[in-house]
N, C-alpha and C positions, 0 to 999 in steps of 0.2 A: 203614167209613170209607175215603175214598181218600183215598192219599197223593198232596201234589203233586210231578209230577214236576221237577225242580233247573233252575232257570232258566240258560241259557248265558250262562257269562261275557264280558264283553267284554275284549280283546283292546286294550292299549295301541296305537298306531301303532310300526310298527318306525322303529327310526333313522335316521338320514337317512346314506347311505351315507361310511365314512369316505377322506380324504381322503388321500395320501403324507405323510409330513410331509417342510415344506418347502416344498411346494407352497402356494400362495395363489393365490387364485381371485381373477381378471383386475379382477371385478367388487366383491369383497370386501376392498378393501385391508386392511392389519392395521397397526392404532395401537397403539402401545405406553403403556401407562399409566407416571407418573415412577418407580415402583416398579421396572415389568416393563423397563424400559431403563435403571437403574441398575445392576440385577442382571445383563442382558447385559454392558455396557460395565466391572463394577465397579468403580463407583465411588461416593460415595455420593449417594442421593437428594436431599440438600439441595444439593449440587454443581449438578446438574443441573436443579433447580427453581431456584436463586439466579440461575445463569446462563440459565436460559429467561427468566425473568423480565428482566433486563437485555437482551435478546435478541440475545444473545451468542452463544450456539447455536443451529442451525437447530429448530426445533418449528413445531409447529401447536396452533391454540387453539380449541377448540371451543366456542365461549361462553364461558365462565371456566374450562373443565375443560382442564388441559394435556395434550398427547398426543406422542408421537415417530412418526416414520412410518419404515418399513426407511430408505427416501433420507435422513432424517436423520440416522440412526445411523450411514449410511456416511459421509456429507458430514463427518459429527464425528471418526469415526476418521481420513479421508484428512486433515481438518484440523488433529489433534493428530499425525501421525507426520510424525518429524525425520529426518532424513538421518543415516545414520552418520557418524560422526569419528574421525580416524587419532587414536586415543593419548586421552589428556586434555586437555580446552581450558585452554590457558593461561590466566593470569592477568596482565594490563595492569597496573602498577604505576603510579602516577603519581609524578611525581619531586618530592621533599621540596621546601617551598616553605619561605621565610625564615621563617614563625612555625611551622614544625615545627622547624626547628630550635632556635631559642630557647625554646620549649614543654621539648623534649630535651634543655637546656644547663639548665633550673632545676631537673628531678628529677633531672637526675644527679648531685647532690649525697645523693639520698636512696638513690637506686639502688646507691649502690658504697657506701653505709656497709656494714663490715663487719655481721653478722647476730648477734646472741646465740647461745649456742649454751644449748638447752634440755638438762635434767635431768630425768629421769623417776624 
């Protein structure tokens, strides 16, 4: 009897060589799914879907699928970053108007009643 001899295997395709990370190919921009740029930016997904949808924020739409492009995600940071400020921002008071005062004149009847004093 002969034996046959073992058929040669084939051999997957090697991979396709990897890239720097960081690097994005000129030709291949890279979209961000509302997951993958909630996660960058943290904040939450429904943030960023609510206000794509209002379009509020810069995205792209690719048929009904929502996507972020890098440009968007910058345009959103440079558009949510504020200026520093010296100290704490004050507060504007507006000045008592004639029915704040008389509002003020009716419980303060109730306000300065003395308090019981409780027993435990």
């Amino acid at each position: 009897m002969h034996a046959k001899p073992p058929r040669p295997r084939r051999r997957p395709p090697p991979p396709p060589p990897a890239q720097p990370a960081g690097h994005l190919d000129e030709q291949e921009p890279r979209l961000y799914t509302p997951a993958e740029a909630a996660a960058l930016l943290r904040v939450p997904e429904s943030w960023l879907r609510r206000r794509a949808g209002r379009r509020q924020i810069p995205c792209t739409f690719l048929g009904k699928h929502l996507r972020f492009s890098a440009a968007d995600l910058a345009a959103l940071i440079t558009a949510a970053a504020e200026p520093a400020t010296r100290g704490h921002p004050t507060r504007r008071r507006r000045p008592p108007t004639s029915t704040d005062l008389t509002h003020a004149e009716s419980h303060a009847s109730i306000t300065d009643a003395p308090q019981p004093h409780r027993t435990e």
